[in-house]
Steps between C-alpha positions, in 0.01 A plus 500: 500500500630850424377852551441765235394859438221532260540673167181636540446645831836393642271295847758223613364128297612151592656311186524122523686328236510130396679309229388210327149410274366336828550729748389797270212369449417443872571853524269616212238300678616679828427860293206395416350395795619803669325723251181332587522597844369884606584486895781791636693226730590313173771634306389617125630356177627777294667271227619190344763477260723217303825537396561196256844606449607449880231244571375726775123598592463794718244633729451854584267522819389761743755484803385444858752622740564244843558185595456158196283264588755253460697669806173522642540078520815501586450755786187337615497188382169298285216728491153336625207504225352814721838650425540445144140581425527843712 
């Protein structure tokens, strides 16, 4: 994951990047369903982009500043459904 300024209105964005035909399209899919969602404690998808000459799909999201959830877990350890639902 890497952070950007915006050509647009230079606001801070969230790129993640993955290489490979798989994992790009897991990430289209991930831009997709992320554009579905209209909620402010989701992060918005901006854009999706493929660079077939570097193998490399990109995703430009709205950033969220604090803590991942995957620290989250690690901090706290499994979340209970209540948790994960909340």
């Amino acid at each position: 994951m890497y952070l950007a300024k915006s050509k647009t209105d230079n606001s801070t964005v969230a790129i993640k990047c993955s290489k490979g035909a798989t994992s790009g399209e897991m990430l289209r899919k991930e831009y997709e369903i992320l554009r579905s969602f209209d909620d402010p404690l989701i992060p918005k998808a901006i854009e999706f982009n493929k660079s077939d000459l570097y193998n490399t799909s990109y995703l430009v999201m709205e950033y969220f500043k604090g803590q991942t959830l995957e620290d989250f877990i690690l901090e706290k350890g499994t979340l209970q459904n209540e948790q994960a639902l909340a």
